[in-house]
Each structure stands twice: as C-alpha cells, then as structure tokens.
C-alpha positions as CSV (number, residue, x, y, z in Angstrom):
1,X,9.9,8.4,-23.0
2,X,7.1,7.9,-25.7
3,X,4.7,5.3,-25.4
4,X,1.9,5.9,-27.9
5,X,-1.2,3.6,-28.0
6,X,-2.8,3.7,-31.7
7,X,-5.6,1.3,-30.7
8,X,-6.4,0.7,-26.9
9,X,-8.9,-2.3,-26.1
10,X,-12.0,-2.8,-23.8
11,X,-11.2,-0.2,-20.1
12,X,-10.4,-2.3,-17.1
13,X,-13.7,-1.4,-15.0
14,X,-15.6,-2.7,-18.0
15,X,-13.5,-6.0,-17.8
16,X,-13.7,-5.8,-14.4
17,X,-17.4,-6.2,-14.4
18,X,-17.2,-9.3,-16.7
19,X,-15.1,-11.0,-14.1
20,X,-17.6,-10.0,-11.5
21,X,-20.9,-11.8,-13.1
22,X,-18.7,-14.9,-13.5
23,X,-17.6,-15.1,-10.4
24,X,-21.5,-15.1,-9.1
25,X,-22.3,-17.3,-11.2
26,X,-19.1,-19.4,-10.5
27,X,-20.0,-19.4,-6.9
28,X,-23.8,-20.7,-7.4
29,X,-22.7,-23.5,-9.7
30,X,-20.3,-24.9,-6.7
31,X,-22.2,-24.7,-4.1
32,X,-24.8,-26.9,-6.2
33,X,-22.8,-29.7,-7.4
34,X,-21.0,-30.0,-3.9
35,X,-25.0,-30.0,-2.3
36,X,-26.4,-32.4,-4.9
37,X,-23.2,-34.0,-6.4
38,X,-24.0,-36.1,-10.0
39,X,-27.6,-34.7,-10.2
40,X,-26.2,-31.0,-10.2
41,X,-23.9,-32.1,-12.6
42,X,-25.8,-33.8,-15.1
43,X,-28.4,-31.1,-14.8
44,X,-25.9,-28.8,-15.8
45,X,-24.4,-30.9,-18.4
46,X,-27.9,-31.0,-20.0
47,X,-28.6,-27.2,-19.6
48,X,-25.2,-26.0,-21.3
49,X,-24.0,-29.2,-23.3
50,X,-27.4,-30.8,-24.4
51,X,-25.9,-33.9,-23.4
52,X,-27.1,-36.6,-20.7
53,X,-25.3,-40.0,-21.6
54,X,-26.2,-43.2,-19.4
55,X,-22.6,-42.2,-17.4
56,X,-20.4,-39.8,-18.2
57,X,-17.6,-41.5,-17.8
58,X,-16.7,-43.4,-21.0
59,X,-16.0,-47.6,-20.8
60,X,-12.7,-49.0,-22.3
61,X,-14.9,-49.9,-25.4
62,X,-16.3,-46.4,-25.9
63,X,-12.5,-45.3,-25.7
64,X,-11.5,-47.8,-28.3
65,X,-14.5,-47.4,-30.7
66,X,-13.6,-43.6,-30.6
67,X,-9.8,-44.0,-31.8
68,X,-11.0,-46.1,-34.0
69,X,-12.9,-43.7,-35.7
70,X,-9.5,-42.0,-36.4
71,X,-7.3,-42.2,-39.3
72,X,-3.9,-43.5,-39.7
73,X,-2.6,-40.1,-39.9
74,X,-4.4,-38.6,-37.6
75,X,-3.4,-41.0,-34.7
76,X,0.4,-41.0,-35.9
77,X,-0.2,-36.7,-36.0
78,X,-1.2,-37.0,-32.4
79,X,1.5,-39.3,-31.3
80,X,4.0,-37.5,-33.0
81,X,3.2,-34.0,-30.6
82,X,2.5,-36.2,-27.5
83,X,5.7,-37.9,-27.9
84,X,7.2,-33.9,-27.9
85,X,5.6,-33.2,-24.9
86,X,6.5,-35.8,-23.3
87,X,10.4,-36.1,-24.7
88,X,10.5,-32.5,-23.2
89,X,8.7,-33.2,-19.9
90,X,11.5,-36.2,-19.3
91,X,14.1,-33.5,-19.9
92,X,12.6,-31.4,-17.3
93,X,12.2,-33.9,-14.8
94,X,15.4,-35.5,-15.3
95,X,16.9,-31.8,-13.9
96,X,14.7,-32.3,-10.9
97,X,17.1,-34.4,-8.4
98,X,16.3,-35.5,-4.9
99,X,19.5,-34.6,-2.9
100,X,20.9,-35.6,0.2
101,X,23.6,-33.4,2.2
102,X,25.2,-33.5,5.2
103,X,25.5,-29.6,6.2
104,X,27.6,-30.4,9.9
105,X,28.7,-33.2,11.0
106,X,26.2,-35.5,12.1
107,X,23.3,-33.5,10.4
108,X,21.8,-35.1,7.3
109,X,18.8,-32.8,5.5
110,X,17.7,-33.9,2.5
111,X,14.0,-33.6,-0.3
112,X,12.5,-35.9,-2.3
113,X,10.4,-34.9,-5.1
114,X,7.3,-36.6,-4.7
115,X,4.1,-36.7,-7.4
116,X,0.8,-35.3,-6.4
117,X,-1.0,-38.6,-5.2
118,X,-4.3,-37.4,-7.8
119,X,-4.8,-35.0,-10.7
120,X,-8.0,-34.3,-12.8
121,X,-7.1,-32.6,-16.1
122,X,-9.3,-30.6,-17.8
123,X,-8.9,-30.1,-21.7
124,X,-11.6,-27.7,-23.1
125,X,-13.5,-28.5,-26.5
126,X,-16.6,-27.5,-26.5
127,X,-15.7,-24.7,-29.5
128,X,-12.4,-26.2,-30.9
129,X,-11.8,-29.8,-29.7
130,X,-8.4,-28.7,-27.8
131,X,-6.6,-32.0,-28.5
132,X,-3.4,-30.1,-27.2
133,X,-4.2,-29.9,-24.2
134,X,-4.4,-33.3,-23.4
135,X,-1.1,-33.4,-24.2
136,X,0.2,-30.8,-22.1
137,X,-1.6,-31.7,-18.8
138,X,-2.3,-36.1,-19.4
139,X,0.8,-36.9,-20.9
140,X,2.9,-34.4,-18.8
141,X,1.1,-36.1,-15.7
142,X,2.0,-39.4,-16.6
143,X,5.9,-38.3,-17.1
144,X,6.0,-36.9,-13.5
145,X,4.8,-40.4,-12.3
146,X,1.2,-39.3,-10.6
147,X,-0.9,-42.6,-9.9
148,X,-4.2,-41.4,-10.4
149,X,-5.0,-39.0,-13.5
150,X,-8.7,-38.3,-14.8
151,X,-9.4,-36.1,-17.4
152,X,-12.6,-34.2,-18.8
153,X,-13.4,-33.0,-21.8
154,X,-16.7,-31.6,-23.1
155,X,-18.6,-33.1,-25.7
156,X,-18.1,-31.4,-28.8
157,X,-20.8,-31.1,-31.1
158,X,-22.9,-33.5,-29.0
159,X,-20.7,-36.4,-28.6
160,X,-17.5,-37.2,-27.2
161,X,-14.3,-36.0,-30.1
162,X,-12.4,-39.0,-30.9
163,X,-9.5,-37.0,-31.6
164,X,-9.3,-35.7,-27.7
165,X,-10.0,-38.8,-26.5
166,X,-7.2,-40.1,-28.1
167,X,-4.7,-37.9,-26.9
168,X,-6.1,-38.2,-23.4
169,X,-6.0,-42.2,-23.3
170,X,-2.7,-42.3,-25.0
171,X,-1.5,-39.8,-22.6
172,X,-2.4,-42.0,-19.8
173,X,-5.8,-41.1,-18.2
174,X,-6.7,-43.2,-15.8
175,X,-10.5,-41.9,-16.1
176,X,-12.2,-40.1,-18.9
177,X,-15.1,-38.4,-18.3
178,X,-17.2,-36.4,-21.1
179,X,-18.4,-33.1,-19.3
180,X,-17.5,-30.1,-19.5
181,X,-16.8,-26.2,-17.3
182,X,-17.7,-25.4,-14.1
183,X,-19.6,-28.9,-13.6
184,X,-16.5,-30.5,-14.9
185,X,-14.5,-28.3,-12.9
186,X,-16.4,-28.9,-9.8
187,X,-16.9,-32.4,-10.0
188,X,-13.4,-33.2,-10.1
189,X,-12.3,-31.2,-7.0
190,X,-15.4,-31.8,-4.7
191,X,-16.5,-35.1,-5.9
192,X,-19.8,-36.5,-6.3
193,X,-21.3,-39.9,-5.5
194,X,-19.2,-41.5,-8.5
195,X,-16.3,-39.4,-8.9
196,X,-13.8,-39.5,-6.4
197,X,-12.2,-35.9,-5.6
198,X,-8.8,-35.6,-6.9
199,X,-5.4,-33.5,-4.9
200,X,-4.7,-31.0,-8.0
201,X,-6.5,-29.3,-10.8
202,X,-4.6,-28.5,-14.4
203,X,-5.4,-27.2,-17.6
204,X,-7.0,-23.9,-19.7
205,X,-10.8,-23.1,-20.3
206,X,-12.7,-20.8,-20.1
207,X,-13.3,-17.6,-17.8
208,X,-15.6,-19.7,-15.9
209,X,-13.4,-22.6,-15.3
210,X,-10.8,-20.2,-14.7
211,X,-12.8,-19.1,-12.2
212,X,-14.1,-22.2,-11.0
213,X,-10.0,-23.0,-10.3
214,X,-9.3,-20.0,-8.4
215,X,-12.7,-20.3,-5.9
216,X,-11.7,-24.1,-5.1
217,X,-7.6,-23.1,-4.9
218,X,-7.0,-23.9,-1.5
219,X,-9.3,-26.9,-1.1
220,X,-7.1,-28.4,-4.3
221,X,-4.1,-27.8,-5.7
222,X,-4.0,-25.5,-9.0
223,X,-1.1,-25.1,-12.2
224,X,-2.0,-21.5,-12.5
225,X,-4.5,-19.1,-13.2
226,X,-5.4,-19.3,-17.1
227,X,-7.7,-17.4,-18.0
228,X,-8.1,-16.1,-21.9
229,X,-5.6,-16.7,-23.7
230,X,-3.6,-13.5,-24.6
231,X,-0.7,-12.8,-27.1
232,X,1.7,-10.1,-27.9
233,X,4.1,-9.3,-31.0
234,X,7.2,-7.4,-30.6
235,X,8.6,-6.7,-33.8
236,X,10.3,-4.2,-35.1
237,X,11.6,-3.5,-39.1
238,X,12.7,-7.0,-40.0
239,X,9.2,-8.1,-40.0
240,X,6.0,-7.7,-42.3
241,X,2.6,-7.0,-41.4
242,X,1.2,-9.9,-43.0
243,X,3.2,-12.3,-40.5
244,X,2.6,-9.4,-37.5
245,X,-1.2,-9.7,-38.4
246,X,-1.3,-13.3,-38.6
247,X,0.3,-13.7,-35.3
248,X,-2.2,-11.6,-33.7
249,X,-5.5,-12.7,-35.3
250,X,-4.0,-16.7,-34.9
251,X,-4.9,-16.1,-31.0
252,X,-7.1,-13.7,-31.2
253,X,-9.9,-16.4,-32.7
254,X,-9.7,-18.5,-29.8
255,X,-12.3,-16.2,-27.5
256,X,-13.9,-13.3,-27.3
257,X,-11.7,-11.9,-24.8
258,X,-8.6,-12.9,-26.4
259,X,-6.1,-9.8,-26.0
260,X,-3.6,-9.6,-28.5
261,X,-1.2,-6.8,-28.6
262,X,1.3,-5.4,-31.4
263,X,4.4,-3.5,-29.4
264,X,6.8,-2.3,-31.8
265,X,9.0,0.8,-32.7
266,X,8.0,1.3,-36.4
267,X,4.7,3.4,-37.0
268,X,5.3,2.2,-40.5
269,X,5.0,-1.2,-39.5
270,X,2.1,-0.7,-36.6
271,X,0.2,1.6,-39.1
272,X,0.4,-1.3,-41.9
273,X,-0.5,-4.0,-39.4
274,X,-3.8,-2.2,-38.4
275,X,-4.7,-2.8,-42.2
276,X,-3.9,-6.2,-42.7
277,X,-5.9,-7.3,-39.7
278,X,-8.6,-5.5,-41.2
279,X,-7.8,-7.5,-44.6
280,X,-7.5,-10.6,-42.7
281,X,-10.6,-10.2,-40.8
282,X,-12.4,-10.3,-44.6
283,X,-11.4,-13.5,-45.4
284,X,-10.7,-15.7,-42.1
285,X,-13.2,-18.2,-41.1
286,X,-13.2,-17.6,-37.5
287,X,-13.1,-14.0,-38.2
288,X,-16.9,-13.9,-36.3
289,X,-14.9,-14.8,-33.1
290,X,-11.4,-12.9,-34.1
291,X,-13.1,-9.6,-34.6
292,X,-14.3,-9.3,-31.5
293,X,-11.9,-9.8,-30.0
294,X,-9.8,-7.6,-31.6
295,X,-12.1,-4.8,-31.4
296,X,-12.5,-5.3,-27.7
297,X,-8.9,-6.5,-26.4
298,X,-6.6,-5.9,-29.3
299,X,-4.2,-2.8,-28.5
300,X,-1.1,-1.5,-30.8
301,X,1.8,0.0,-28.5
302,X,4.4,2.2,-30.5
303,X,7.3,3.0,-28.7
304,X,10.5,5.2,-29.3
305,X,13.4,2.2,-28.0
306,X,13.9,-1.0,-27.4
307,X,14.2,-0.4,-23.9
308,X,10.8,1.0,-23.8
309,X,9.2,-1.8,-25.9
310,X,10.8,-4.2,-23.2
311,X,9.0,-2.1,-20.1
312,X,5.7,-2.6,-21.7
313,X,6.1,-5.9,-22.7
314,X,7.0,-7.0,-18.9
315,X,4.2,-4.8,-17.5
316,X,1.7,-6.4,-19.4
317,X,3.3,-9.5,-19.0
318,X,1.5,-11.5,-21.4
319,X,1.0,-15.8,-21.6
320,X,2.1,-15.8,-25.1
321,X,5.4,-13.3,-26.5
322,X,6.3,-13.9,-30.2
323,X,9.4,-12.3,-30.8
324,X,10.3,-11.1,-34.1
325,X,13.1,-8.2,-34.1
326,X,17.5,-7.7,-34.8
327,X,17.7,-9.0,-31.0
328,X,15.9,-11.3,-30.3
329,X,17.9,-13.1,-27.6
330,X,18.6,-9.5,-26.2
331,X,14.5,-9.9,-24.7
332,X,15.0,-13.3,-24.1
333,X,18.2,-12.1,-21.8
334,X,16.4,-9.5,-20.3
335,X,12.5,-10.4,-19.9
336,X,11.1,-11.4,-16.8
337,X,7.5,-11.3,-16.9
338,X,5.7,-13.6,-19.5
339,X,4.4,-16.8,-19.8
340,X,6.6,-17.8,-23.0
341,X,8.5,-16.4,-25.2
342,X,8.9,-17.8,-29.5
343,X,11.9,-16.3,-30.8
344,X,12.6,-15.4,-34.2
345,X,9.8,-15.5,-37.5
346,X,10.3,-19.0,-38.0
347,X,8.8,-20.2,-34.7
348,X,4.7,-18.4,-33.5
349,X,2.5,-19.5,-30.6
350,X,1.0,-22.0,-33.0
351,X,3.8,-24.4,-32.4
352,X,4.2,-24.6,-28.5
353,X,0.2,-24.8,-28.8
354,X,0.1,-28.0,-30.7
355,X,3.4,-29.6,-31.3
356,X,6.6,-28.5,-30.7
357,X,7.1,-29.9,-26.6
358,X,6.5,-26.7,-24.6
359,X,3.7,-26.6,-22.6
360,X,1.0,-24.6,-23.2
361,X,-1.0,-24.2,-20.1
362,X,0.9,-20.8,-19.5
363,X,0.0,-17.6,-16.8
364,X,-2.5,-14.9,-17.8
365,X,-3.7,-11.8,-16.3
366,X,-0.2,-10.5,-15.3
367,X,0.3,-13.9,-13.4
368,X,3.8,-14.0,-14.9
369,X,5.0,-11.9,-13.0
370,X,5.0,-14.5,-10.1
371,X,4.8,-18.2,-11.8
372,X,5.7,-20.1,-15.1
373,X,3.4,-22.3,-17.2
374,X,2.5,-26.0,-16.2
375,X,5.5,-28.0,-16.3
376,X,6.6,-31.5,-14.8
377,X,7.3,-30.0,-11.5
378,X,3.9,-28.8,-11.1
379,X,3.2,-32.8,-10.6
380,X,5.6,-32.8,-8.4
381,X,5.6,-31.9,-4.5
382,X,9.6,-31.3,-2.8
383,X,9.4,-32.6,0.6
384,X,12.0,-31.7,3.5
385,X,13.5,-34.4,5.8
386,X,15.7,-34.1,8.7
387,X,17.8,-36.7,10.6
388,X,20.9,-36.3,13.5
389,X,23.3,-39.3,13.7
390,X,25.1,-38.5,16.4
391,X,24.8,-37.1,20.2
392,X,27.5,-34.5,19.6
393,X,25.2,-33.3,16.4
394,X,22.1,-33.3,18.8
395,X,23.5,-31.7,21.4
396,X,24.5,-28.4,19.4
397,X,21.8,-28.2,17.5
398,X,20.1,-28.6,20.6
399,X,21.8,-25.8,22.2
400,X,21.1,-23.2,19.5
401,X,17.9,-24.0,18.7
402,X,16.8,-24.4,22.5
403,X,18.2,-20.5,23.1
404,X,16.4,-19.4,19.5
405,X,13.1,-20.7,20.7
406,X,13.7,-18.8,24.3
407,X,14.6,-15.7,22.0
408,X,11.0,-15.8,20.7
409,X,9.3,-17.1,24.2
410,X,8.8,-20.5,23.4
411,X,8.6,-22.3,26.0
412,X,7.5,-25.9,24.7
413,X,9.9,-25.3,21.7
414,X,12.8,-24.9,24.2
415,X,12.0,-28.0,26.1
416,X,11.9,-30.1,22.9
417,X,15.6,-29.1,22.3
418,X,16.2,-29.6,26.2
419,X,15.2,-32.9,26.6
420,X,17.7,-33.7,23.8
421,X,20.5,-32.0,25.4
422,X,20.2,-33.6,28.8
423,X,19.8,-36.9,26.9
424,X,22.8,-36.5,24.3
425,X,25.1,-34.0,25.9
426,X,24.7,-35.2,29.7
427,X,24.4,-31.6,30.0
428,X,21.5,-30.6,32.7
429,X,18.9,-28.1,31.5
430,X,16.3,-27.1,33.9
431,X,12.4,-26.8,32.0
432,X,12.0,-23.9,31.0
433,X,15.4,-22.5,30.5
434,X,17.4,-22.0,27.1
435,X,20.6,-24.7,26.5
436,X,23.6,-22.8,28.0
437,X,26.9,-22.5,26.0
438,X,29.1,-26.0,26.5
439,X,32.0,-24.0,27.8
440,X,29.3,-22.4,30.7
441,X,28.3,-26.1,31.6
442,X,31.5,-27.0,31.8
C-alpha cells in the first residue's frame, strides 16, 4: 500500500493548541452571561460586533422594513432554495412514521415522534451573511412542527442583513434576535432576563460557537458538532485541475481553518492541481482568507487504488466529499464516514450549501464517523410507550420480568411485577420472591 502526501497541512498538536485557547475563552464567556445575563451579552455584543441596538431583538416592523429593502429577485432567489429545503425536509419527515404493534397477545408497544418543545437557531454572518443557513435550520424547524423557534444572526457590517432576515422570517422564526457567537450562543441556551432558554441548539459558526455548543451539550440539546467547515475531492483522470482546484479553494475561503483535501490516484492530476490553486489564489477575491487556509489545512493524498483512496477518505471522514471519478456510485456504495457526499462534476458543495434541498449543517472533526448532518429528525424526539390489555398478558410478562429482576437482585423491581401477578394471574407471590413458572403454581 502507497499513500503519498505531496502537501500535508498545520500538525495536530499545533491544532490542538488552537482548540485549547478557545475553549478558555469559551468557558469565561459562559460563565459571564449565565452570571449577568443581557448586560454580559450586550457588553459582548459591543466589544466584538460594535453594535448596541435599543433591543436586540428585532419588532415585526424592523423585520418588514428589512425585506423590504430586498429586490424582487432576491426575495423570489431565497424562496426558491427555502422552498428546496423544505420540499426535501417534508420527504424526510414523511418516512418518519409513529407505529403501533402488538408484539404478544395483549402487549401493545408503540413511539410517537414528537418535536423538540424549543429551538434557537443560530445562522453565522458576521464575514459572509450565511442566508443558507437559515434555511437549513429555520425552515427545517418549522417542517418538523417545533412550536417555539428563535433564531440569531450577527449583524453584518453593523446592521442587521436584510437578506438573512429574510430567510429566517420566511422560514418561520418565531423570534429574531441580531447578535452574534458565544453571546448568541449562550444566551439562547441559558437565558437572560429577556430571552427565554430554549430545549435544543442548531446551526454552524465558528470555532467558538462550536465550542460554545459542545460546553452547554448536556444542559441543551445539540444537531452536531460543526466546527470548520472542511472539504475533500476524490477525483481521479476524468477530471481537470481547474474544476479539482475550484472545488477546493470554493471551501477553502470560508475560514482560516478550512481543510480542504485533494485524494486522488493520478500524480498527473494532484501535481497539476497544486498549480492551479496557486493560479487561482492570484486572482480570487477571497484569496486573503483562501490562502491561508490552504497553506495551513490544505493536504494532497496520492494513492496507488481505489481502494486505498476509499480508506483515506473514510479515515478522515470529512463534512463535505465531492466525488468526481469512473465510479462514482461505487464510493457512494461503499462510504461510511462523511458528512455528504456530491456525486459526479456536475453537482460541488456549492449546491447543498445554498440551494439544492440537502442540509448543510453537516459533521466535522471526524464526527461522521458516528452521526449525519441536521435533518428533520433532529427536531424530532421518538418516544416509547407501553400498555397490557389483558390479565393473561400481565400475568406473563409479569412472571418473566419478576424472575429477570430477581436475576439481577432487584428486589423492588420484582415486587412491581408481583403485585401484578397476584392481581392478574390469582397466582400468590410472596415479597420478595421471583414469579414461579404457571405450571409450578399450578
């Protein structure tokens, strides 16, 4: 086996470092707002967004004059990919069925699929207004039928971006709030003296509110761990560099810590891609942003098979896999760590970003390997029930499950079977004791 790196990016312990000032910082900023609540948060909002509105939370006339501000084609652009989104999210939850079986006779066990009571969506902005994402967690929200939905966005620029605000009312926010990272973040989940805390968190940002998720994970719900967004090509001979370059750089300008990685078979092709990026970088307008990245996360991965290009790609299990080779639906067979996969040259990551219906709020940092992106039935909470019609039905499940909980020593358990058993089998069970077999009582 040959696996050649031609470019490696930034060492892990350096990386590892990064993630270690954030978190300290991450932790600080919590422990402030939940302390002091709106005045942490506006003082925040001040120190990192220069921006201290009356109330952050914008009225029904701010929200119209905003989308008025918008042209007739931008609105009908936005509903067009919300109306994706959402077409897709149905889909999704139409597969998600509430069932009801009857397993013996007698026994009736069943789930409902219930929405997360409250949800406080988060859709970055404060570099590119990321009208997306509004899309993906809002609109996706509203599908799965959740009651209560805020959203935050920072201000972009200094004021709020019509365009974002948009796509979150049409979406169906509930609440809009202009703020933005670990004060948005925060706010949200611990509440403040005019937010009310919300059940679930959604939606990208940055490494801080990536990191603001994971430290509150437990006190809220989360979607997932997204943290930079990362990318990876597999291509092989039946692409060019130009569209292999593209790919890369077309992520690669969203952070500084954007990894994007080439895996491929064809030194021709990996040697020629290294030198368009270069070309690329000469003439892109977020190159500033794209180089760096690229220079400190960008790797290029020949291998000698197909096989060996698959290992990679599932080790590194990336949030974004463009697909470009003669078998395309061979990795989409045989993949099993990523967050989604665009097949073929005619589809890239730019389309499930903005429009096409996928959601984009994928898995990063190997996460993958264990969960998909946000979907409908992250919204969604499946909840068990139990019921017995009949005394025969009590009566052996009584038995078995008195006897199990004796297996194990418990005591109480037993009796809670017991009681059932002497009730709904006549069948006398001293405390204490596991159900005998019928046939022994009789």
């Amino acid at each position: 086996m040959a696996i050649e790196y031609l470019k490696r990016g930034k060492p892990e312990a350096d990386r590892a470092e990064d993630d270690a000032r954030t978190r300290a910082v991450v932790e600080a900023t919590l422990k402030d707002i939940e302390a002091r609540g709106d005045a942490a948060v506006r003082e925040l909002s001040e120190k990192f967004d220069n921006y201290s509105p009356a109330s952050f939370r914008l009225s029904q006339q701010e929200i119209d004059d905003l989308i008025a501000q918008l042209s007739e084609r931008e609105l009908a652009d936005i509903k067009f990919a919300q109306e994706q989104v959402m077409n897709f999210a149905r889909a999704q939850r139409d597969s998600m069925l509430d069932i009801e079986v009857e397993t013996l006779p007698g026994v009736i066990l069943g789930h409902k699929n219930i929405p997360v009571q409250s949800v406080g969506c988060y859709v970055p902005g404060g570099k590119f207004p990321m009208v997306a994402s509004a899309h993906m967690s809002v609109a996706t929200a509203t599908v799965a039928g959740v009651p209560r939905i805020i959203a935050c966005t920072p201000p972009f620029q200094g004021k709020p971006n019509p365009a974002v605000i948009a796509a979150m009312h049409l979406g169906g926010a509930h609440e809009i709030y202009v703020m933005g990272g670990i004060q948005a973040i925060g706010a949200m989940a611990l509440g403040t003296e005019t937010i009310e805390p919300v059940h679930m968190l959604v939606g990208p940002g940055n490494a801080f509110v990536a990191e603001a998720k994971r430290q509150l994970f437990g006190r809220v719900g989360i979607d997932l761990f997204a943290g930079p967004t990362e990318t990876m090509v597999i291509a092989d001979e039946t692409v060019d560099a130009e569209i292999c370059a593209t790919d890369l750089l077309g992520q690669a300008e969203h952070g500084y810590n954007s990894p994007a990685v080439l895996v491929t078979n064809s030194r021709r092709l990996a040697e020629e891609t290294l030198t368009e990026i270069d070309r690329l970088l000469g003439i892109l307008p977020t190159a500033g942003t794209a180089r760096v990245s690229w220079q400190d996360y960008g790797e290029v991965i020949l291998c000698d098979t197909y096989d060996e290009m698959l290992q990679v790609a599932d080790d590194i299990a990336s949030e974004h896999v463009q697909v470009m080779t003669d078998r395309d639906d061979w990795f989409l067979d045989n993949m099993t760590c990523y967050g989604a996969l665009f097949l073929g040259p005619r589809t890239n990551v730019s389309n499930g970003d903005k429009v096409i219906g996928t959601n984009h709020t994928l898995p990063t940092k190997k996460a993958g390997r264990y969960t998909g992106g946000l979907w409908v039935g992250k919204f969604l909470k499946t909840h068990s029930y139990q019921k017995i019609l009949t005394d025969e039905a009590a009566t052996l499940i009584g038995e078995y499950g008195s006897r199990l909980c004796i297996l194990e020593g418990f005591v109480g358990h037993a009796e809670q079977c017991n009681v059932r058993v002497r009730r709904y089998g006549g069948i006398n069970v001293p405390y204490g004791e596991g159900a005998p077999y019928r046939e022994a009582a009789e």
